[in-house]
ZADO-1210 file (C-alpha; in nm, 4 decimals, padded with zeros to 6 digits):
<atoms>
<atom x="13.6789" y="-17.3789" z="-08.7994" code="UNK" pos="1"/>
<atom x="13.5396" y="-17.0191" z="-08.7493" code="UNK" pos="2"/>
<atom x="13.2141" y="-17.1426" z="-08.5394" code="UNK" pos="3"/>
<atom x="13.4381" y="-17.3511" z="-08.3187" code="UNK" pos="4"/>
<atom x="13.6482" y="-17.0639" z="-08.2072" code="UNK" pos="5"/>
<atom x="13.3443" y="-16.8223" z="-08.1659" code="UNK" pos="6"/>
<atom x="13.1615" y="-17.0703" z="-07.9567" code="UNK" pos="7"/>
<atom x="13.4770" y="-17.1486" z="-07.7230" code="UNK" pos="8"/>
<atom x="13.4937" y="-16.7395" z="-07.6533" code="UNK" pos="9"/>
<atom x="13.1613" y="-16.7820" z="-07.4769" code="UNK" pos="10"/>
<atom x="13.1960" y="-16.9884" z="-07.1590" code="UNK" pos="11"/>
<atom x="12.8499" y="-17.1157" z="-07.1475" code="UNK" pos="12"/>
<atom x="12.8358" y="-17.2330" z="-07.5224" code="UNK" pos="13"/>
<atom x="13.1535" y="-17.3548" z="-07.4574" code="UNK" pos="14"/>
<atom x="13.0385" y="-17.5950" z="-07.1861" code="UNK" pos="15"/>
<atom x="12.7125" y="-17.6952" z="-07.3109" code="UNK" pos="16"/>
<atom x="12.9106" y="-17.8158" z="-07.6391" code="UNK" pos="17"/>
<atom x="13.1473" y="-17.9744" z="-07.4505" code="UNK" pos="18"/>
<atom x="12.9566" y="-18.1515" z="-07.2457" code="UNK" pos="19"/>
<atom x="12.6935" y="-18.2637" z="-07.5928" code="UNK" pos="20"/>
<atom x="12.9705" y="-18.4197" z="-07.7201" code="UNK" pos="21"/>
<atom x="13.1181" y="-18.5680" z="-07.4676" code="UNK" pos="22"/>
<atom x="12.7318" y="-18.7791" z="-07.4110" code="UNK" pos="23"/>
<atom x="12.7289" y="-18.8110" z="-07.7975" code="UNK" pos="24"/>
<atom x="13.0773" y="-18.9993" z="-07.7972" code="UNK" pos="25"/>
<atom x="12.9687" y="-19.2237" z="-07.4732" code="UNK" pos="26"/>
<atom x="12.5940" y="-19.3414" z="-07.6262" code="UNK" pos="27"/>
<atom x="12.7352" y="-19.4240" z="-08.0079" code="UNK" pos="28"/>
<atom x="12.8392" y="-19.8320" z="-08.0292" code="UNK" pos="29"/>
<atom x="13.2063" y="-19.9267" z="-08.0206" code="UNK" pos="30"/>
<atom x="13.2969" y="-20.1398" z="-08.3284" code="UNK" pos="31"/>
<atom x="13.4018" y="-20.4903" z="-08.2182" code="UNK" pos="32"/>
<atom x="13.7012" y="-20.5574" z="-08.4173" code="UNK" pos="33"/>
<atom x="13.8060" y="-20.4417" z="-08.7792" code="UNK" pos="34"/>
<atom x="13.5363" y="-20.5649" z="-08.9875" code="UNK" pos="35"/>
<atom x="13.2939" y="-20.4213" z="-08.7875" code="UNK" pos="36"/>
<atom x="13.3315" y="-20.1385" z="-09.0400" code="UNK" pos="37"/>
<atom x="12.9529" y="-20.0085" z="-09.0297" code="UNK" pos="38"/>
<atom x="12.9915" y="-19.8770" z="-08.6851" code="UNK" pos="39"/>
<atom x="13.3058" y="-19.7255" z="-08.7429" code="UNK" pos="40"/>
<atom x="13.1462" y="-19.5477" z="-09.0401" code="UNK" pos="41"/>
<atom x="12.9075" y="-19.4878" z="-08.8428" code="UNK" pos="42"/>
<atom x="13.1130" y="-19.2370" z="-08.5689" code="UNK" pos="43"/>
<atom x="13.2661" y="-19.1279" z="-08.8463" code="UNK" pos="44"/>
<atom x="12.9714" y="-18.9479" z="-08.9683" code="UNK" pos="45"/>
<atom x="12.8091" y="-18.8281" z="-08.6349" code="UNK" pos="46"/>
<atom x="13.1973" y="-18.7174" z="-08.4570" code="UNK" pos="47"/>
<atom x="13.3145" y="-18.5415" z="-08.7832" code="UNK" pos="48"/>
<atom x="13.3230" y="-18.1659" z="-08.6856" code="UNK" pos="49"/>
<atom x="13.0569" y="-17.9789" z="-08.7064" code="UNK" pos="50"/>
<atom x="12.8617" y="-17.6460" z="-08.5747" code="UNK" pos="51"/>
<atom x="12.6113" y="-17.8677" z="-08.3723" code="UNK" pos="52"/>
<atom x="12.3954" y="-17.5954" z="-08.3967" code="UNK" pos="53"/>
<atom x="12.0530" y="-17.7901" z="-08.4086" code="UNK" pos="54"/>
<atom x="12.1197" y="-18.0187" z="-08.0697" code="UNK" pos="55"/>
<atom x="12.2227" y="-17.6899" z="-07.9168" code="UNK" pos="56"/>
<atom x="11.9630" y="-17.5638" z="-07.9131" code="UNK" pos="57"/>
<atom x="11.7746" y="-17.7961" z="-07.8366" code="UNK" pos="58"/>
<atom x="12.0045" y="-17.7761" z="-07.4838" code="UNK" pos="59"/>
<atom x="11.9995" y="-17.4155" z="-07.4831" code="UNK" pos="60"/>
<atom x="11.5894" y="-17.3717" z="-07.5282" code="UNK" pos="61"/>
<atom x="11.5335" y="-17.6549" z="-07.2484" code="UNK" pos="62"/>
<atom x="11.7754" y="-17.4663" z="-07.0561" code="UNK" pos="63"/>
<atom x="11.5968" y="-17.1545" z="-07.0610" code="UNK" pos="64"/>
<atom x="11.2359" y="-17.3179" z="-07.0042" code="UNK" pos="65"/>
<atom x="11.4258" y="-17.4518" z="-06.7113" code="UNK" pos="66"/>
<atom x="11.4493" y="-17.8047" z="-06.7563" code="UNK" pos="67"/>
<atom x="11.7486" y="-17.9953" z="-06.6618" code="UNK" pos="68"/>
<atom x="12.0101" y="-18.0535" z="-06.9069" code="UNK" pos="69"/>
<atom x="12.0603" y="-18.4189" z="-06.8688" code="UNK" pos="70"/>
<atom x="11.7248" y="-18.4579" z="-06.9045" code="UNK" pos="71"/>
<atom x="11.7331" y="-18.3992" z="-07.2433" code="UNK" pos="72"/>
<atom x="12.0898" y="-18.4847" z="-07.3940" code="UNK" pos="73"/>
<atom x="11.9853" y="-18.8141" z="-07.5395" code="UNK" pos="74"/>
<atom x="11.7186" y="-18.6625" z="-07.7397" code="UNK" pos="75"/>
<atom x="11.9836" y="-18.4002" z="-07.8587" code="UNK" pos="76"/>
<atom x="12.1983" y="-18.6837" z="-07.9714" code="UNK" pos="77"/>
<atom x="11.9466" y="-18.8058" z="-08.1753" code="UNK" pos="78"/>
<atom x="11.8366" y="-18.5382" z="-08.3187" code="UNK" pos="79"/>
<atom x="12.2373" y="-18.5073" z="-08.4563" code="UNK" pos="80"/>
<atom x="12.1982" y="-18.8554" z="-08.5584" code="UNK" pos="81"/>
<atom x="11.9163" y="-18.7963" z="-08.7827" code="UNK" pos="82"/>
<atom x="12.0672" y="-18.5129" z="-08.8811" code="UNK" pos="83"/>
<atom x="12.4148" y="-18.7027" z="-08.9413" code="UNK" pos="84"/>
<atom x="12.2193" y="-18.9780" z="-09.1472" code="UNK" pos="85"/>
<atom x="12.0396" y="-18.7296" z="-09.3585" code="UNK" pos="86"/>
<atom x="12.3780" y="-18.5346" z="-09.4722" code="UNK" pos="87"/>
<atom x="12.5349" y="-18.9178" z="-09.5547" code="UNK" pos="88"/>
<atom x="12.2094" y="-18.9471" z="-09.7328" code="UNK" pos="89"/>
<atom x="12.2219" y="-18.6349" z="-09.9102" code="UNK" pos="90"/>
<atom x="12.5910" y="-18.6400" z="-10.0009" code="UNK" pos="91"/>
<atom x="12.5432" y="-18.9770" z="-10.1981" code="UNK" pos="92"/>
<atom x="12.6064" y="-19.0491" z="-10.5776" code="UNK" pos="93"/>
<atom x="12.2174" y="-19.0801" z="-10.6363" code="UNK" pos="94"/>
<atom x="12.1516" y="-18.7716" z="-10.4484" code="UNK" pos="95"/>
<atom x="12.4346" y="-18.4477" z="-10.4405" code="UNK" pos="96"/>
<atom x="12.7383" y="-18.7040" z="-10.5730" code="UNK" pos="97"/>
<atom x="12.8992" y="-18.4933" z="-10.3135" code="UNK" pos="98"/>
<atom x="13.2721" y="-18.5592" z="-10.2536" code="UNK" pos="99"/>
<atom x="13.3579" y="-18.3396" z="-09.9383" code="UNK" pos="100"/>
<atom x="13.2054" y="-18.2757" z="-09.6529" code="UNK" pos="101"/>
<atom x="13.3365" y="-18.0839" z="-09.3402" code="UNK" pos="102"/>
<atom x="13.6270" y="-18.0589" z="-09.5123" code="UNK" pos="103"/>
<atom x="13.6805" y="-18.4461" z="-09.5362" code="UNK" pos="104"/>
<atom x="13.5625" y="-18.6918" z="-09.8562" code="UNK" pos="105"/>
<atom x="13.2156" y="-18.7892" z="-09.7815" code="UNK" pos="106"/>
<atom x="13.1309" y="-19.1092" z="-09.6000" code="UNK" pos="107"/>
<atom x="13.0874" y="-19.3130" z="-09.9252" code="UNK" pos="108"/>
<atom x="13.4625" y="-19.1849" z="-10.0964" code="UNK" pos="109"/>
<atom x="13.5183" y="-19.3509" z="-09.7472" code="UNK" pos="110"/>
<atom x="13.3836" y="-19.6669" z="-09.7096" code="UNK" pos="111"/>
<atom x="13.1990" y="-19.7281" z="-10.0669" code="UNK" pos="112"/>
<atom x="12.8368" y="-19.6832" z="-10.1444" code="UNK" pos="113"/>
<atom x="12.7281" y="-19.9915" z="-09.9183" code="UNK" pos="114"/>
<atom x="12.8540" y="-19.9249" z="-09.5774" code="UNK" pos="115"/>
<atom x="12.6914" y="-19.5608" z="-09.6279" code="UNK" pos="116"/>
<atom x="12.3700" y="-19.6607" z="-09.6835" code="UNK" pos="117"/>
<atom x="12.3776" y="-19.9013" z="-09.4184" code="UNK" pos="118"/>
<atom x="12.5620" y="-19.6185" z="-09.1676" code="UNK" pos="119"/>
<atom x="12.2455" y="-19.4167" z="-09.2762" code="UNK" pos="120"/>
<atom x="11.9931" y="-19.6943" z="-09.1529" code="UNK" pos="121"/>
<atom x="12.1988" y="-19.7435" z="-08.8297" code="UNK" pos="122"/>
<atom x="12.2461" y="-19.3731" z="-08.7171" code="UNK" pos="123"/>
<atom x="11.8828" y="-19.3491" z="-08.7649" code="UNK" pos="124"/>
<atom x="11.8113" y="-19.6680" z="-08.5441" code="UNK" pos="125"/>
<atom x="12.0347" y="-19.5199" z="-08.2879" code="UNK" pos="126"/>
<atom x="11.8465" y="-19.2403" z="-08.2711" code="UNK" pos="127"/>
<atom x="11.5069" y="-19.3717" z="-08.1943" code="UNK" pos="128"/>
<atom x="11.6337" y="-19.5987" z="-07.9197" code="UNK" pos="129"/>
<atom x="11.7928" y="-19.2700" z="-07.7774" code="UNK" pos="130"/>
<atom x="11.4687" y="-19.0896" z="-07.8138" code="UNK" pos="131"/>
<atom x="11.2782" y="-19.3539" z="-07.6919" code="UNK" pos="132"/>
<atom x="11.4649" y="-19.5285" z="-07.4081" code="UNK" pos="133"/>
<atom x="11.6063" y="-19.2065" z="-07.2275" code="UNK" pos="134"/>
<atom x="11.5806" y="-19.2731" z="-06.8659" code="UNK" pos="135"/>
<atom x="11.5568" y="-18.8961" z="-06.7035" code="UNK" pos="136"/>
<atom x="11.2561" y="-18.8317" z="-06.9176" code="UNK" pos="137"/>
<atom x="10.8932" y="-18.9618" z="-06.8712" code="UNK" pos="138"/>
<atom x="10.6906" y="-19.2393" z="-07.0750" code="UNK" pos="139"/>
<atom x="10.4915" y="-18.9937" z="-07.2506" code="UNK" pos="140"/>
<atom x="10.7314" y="-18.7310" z="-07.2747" code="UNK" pos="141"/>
<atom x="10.9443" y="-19.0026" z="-07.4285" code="UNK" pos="142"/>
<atom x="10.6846" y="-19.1222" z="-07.6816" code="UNK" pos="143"/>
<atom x="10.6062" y="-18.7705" z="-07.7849" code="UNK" pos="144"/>
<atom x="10.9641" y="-18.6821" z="-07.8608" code="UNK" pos="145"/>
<atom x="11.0079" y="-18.9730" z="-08.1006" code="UNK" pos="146"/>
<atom x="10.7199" y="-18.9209" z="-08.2720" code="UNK" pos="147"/>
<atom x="10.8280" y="-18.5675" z="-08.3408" code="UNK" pos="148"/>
<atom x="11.1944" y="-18.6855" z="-08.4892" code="UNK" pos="149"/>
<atom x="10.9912" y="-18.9453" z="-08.6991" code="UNK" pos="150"/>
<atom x="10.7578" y="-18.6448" z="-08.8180" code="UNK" pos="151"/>
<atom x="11.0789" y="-18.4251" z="-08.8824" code="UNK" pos="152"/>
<atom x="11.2324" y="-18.7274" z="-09.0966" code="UNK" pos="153"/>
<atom x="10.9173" y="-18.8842" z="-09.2564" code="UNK" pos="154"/>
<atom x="10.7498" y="-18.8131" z="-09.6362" code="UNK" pos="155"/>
<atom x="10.6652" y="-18.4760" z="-09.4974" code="UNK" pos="156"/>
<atom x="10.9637" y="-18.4043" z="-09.3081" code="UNK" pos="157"/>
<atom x="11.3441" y="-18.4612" z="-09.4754" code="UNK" pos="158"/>
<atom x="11.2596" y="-18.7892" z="-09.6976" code="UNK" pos="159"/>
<atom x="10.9588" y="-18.5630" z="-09.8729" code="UNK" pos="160"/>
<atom x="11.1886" y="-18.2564" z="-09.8755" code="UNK" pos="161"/>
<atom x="11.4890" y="-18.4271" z="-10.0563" code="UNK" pos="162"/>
<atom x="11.2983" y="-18.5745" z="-10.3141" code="UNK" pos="163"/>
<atom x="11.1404" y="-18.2659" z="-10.3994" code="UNK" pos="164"/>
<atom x="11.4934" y="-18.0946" z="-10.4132" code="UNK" pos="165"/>
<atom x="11.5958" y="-18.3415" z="-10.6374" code="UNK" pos="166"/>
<atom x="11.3030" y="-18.3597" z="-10.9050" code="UNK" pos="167"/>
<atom x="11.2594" y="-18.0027" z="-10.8777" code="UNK" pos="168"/>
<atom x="11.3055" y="-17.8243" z="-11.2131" code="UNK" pos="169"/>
<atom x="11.0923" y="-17.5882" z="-11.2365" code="UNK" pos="170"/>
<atom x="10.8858" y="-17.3864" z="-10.9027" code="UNK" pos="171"/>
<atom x="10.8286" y="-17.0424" z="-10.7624" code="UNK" pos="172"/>
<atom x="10.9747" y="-16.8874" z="-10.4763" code="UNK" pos="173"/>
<atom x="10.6612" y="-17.0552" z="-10.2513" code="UNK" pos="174"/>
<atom x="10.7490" y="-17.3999" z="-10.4244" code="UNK" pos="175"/>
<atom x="11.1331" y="-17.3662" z="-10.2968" code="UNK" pos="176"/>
<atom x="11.0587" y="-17.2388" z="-09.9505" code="UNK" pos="177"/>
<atom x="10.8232" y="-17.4866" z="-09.8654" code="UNK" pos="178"/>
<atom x="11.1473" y="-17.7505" z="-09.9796" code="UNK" pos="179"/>
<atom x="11.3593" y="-17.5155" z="-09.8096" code="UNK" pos="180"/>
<atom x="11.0714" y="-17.5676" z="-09.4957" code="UNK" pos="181"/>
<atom x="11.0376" y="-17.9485" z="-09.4989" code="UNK" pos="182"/>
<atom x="11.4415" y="-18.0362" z="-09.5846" code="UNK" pos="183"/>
<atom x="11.5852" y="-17.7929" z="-09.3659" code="UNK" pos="184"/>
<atom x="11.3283" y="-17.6378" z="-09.1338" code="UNK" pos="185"/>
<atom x="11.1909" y="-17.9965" z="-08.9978" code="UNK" pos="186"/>
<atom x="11.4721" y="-18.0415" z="-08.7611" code="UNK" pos="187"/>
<atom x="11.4690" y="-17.6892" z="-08.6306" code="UNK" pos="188"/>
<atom x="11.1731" y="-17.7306" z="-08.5707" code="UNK" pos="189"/>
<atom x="11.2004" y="-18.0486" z="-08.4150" code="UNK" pos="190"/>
<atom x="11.5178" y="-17.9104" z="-08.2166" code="UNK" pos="191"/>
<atom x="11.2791" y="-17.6465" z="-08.0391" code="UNK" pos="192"/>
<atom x="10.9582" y="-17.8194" z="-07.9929" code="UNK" pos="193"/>
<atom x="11.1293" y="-18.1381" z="-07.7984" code="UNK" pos="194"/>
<atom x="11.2566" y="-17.8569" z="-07.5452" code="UNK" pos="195"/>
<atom x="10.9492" y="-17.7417" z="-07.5372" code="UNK" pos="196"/>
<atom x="10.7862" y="-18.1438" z="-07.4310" code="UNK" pos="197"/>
<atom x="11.0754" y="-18.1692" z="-07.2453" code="UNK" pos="198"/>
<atom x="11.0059" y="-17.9097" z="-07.0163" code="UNK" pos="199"/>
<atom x="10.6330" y="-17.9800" z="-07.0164" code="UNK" pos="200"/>
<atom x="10.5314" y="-17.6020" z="-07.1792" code="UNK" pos="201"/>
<atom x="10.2435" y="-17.5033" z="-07.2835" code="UNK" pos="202"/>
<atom x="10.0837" y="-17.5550" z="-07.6272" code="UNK" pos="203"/>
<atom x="10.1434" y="-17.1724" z="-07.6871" code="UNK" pos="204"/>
<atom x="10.4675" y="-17.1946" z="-07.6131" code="UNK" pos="205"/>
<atom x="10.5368" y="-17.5408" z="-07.7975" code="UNK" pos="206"/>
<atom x="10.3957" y="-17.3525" z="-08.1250" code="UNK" pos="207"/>
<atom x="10.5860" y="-17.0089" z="-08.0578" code="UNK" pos="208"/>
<atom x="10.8967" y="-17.2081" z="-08.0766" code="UNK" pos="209"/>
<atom x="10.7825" y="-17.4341" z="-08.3328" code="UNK" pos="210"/>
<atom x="10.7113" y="-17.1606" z="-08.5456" code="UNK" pos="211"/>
<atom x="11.0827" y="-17.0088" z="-08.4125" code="UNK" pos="212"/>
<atom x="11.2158" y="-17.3350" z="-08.5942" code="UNK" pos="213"/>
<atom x="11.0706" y="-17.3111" z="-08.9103" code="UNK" pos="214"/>
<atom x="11.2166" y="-16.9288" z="-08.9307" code="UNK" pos="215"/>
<atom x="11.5405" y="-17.0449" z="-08.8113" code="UNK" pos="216"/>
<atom x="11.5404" y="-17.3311" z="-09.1083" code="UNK" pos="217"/>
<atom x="11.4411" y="-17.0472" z="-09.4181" code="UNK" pos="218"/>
<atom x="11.7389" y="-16.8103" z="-09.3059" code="UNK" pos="219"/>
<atom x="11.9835" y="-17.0894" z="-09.2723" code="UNK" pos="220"/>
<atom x="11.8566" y="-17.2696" z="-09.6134" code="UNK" pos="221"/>
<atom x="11.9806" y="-16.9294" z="-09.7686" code="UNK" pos="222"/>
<atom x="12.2540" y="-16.8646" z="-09.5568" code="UNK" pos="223"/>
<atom x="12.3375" y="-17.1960" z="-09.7151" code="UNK" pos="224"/>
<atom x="12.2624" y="-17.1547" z="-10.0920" code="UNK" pos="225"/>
<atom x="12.4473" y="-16.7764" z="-10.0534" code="UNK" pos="226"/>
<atom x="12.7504" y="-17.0016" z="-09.9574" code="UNK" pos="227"/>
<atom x="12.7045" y="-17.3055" z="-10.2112" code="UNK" pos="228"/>
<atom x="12.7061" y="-16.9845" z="-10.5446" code="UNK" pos="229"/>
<atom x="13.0394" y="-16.9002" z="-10.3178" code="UNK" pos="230"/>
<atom x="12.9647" y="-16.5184" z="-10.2167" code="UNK" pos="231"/>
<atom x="12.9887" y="-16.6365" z="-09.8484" code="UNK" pos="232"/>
<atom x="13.2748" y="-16.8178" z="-09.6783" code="UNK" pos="233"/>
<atom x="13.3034" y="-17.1864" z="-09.7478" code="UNK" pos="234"/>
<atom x="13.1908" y="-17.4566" z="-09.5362" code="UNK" pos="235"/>
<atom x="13.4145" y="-17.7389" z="-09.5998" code="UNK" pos="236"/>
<atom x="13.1821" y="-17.9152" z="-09.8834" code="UNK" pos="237"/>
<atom x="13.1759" y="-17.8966" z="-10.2145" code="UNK" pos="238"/>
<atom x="13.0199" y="-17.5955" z="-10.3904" code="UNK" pos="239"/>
<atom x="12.7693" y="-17.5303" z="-10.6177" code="UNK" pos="240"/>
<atom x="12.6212" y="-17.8579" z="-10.5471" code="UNK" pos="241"/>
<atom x="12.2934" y="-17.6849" z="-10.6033" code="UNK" pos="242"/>
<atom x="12.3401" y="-17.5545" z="-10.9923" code="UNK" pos="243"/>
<atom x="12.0239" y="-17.6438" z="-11.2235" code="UNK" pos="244"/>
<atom x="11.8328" y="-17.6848" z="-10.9230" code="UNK" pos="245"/>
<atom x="11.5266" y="-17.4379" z="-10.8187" code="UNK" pos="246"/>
<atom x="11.5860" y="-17.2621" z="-10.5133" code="UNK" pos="247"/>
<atom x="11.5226" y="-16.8809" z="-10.3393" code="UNK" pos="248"/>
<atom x="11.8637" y="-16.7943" z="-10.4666" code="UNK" pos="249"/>
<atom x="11.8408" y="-16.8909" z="-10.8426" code="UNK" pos="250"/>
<atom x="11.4799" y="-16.7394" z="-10.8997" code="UNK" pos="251"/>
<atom x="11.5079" y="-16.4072" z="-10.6593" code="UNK" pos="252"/>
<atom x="11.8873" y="-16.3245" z="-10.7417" code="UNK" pos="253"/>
<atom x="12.1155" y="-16.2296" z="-10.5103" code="UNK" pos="254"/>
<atom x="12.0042" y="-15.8910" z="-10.3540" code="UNK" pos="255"/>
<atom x="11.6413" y="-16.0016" z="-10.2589" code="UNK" pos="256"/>
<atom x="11.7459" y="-16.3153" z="-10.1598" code="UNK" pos="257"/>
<atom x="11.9239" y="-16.1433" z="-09.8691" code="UNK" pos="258"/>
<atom x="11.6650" y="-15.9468" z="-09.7806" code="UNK" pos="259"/>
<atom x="11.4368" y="-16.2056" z="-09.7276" code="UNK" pos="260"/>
<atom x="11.7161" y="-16.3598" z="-09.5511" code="UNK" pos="261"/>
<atom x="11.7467" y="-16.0740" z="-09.3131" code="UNK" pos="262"/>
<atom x="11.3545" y="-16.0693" z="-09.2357" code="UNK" pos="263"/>
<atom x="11.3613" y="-16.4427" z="-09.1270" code="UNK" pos="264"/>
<atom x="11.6431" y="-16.3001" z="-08.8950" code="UNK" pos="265"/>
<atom x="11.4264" y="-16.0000" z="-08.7997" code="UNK" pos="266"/>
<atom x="11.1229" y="-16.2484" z="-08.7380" code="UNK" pos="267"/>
<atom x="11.3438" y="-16.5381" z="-08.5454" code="UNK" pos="268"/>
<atom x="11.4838" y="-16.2962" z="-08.2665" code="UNK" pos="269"/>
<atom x="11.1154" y="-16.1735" z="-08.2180" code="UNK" pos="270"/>
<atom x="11.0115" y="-16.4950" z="-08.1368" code="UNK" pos="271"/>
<atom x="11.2805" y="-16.5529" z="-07.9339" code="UNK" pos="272"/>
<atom x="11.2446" y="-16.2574" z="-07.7040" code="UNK" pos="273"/>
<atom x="10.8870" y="-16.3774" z="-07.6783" code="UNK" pos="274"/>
<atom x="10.9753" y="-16.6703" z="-07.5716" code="UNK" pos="275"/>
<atom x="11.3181" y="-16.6229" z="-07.3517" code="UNK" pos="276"/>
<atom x="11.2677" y="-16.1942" z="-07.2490" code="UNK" pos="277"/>
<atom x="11.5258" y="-16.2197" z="-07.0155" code="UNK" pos="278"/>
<atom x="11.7291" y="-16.5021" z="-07.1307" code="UNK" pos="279"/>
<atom x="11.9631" y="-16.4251" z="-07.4785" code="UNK" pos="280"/>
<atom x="12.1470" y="-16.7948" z="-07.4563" code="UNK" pos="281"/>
<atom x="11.9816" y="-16.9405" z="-07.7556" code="UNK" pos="282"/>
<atom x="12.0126" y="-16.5875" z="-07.9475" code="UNK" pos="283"/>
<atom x="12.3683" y="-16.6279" z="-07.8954" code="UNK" pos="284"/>
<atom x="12.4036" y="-16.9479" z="-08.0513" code="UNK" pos="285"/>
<atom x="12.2190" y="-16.8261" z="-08.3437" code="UNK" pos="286"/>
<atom x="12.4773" y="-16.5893" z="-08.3665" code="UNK" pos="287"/>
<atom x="12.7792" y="-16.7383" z="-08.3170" code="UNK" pos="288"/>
<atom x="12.7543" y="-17.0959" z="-08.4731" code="UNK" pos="289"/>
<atom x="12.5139" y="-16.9952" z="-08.7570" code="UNK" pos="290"/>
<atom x="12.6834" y="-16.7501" z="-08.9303" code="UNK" pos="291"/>
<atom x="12.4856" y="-16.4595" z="-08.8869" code="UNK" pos="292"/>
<atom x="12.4050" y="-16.2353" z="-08.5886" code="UNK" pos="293"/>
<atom x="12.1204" y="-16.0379" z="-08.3788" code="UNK" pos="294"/>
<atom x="12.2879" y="-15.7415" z="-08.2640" code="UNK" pos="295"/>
<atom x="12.1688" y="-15.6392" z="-07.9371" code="UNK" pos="296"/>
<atom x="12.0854" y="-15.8484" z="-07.6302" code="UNK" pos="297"/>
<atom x="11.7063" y="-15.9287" z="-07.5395" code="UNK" pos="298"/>
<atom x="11.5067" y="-15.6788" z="-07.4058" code="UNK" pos="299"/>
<atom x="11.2640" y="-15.6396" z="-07.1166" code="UNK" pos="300"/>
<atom x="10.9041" y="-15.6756" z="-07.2211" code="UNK" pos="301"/>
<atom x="10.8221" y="-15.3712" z="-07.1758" code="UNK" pos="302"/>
<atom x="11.0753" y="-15.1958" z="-07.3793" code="UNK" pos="303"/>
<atom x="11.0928" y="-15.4038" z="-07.6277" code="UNK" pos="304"/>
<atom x="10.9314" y="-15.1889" z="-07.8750" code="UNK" pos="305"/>
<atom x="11.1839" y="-14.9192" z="-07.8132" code="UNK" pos="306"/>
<atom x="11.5038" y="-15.0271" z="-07.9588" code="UNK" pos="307"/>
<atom x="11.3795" y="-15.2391" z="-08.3088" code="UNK" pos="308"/>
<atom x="11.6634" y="-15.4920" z="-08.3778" code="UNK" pos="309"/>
<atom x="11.9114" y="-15.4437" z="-08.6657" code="UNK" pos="310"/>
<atom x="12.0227" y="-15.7986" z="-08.8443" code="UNK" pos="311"/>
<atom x="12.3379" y="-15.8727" z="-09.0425" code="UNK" pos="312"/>
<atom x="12.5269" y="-16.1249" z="-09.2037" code="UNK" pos="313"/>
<atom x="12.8655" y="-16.2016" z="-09.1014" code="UNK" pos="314"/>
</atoms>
């Protein structure tokens, strides 16, 4: 896949994916024999290939606060567990009725309807006991964390977020981004606010990046519905999974639906230089596994006014 090969040309991606998946293989349950078939659905959906990009950066914003990567790798393995469980979720016959995803049949065309819901319920337990029970991290640090992945998954997180998607007939453009905000968005913004605990930042910082994560969610949401009408390069999943439905795309068109694309870009990399001035890891990961790109490293502070970023798709 294109995002694999772009992230193995950069040796520090490179390694900090390796070394996420590596953890992610070693904390997921072993099934015990052959029947034990909701655990194997269960790796299934969480070691199927994919960009990664949300536990990445969790790793790559704790990096550059400077907190220790093992520190945080459980909570970036449940934060791909939630987001594993929600794509199972989504990709069911009384949600999408998806039948590919990542370029494989969904989890149900699998293992049937049953053992996917139950996968869904167990990735998600597996994911709080990460969050929770992760030894390098403190008590509170560790309480504050979960309660952020239950926010990011909760009625105002992806469970509210879904349902709107799917009941949602009729909106404006605010309706569908603040969908696009609570379905997509929540883990972003999950992603960089646990770096942010993690590290033990300040509240300023904790909402910069929060507010990073929310941007971050409203370009990819449209990166993603420009790829679902099938202008953009495919994804391995089924397209136009979201015709009938109301989103940015269907009500702005084509043409402005980019543009507001590219100012979420514009506005994410501002944040980011905020944030990391002298550090450009987690703008290259929002380059290279998202599908679009900043072009231009980070700036110094002080001349960051001087050379205004330019955004594009790739």
């Amino acid at each position: 896949m294109a995002h694999l090969t772009l992230l193995e040309a950069d040796p520090a991606l490179a390694g900090l994916r390796a070394r996420f998946e590596d953890h992610l293989a070693a904390v997921l349950p072993q099934p015990l024999d052959d029947a034990d078939v909701v655990v194997v659905a269960l790796r299934e959906a969480a070691l199927s290939p994919g960009k990664r990009v949300r536990p990445l950066l969790l790793l790559g914003a704790a990096r550059s606060l400077g907190c220790p990567e093992r520190a945080v790798l459980d909570a970036a393995c449940a934060l791909e567990l939630l987001h594993a469980a929600s794509l199972v979720m989504d990709d069911l016959p009384c949600m999408d009725d998806a039948s590919l995803r990542r370029g494989r049949p969904t989890l149900h065309r699998q293992f049937g309807e049953d053992v996917a819901a139950l996968a869904v319920i167990a990735l998600m337990s597996q994911a709080f006991r990460l969050a929770a029970a992760s030894g390098p991290l403190g008590a509170a640090a560790r309480a504050r964390i979960t309660v952020t992945l239950a926010d990011a998954v909760g009625c105002r997180g992806l469970v509210g977020g879904q349902l709107r998607d799917l009941r949602s007939a009729h909106g404006t453009a605010e309706d569908a981004a603040s969908v696009n905000g609570c379905k997509t968005g929540a883990l972003f913004r999950a992603a960089l606010e646990i770096a942010a605990l993690a590290a033990g930042a300040g509240e300023a910082m904790r909402e910069r990046l929060g507010c990073c994560g929310d941007e971050i969610g409203q370009a990819f949401q449209l990166l993603d519905d420009l790829k679902d009408s099938g202008e953009l390069a495919p994804t391995g999943k089924d397209l136009h999974q979201d015709a009938g439905k109301t989103t940015l795309l269907s009500l702005l068109g084509h043409e402005p639906a980019r543009r507001r694309l590219q100012a979420h870009l514009r506005r994410v990399e501002g944040l980011l230089r905020e944030a990391f001035p002298q550090d450009d890891l987690v703008l290259r990961l929002l380059r290279q596994a998202c599908g679009f790109q900043a072009i231009g490293p980070p700036t110094p502070q002080s001349a960051r006014k001087a050379a205004p970023s330019k955004l594009t798709l790739r």
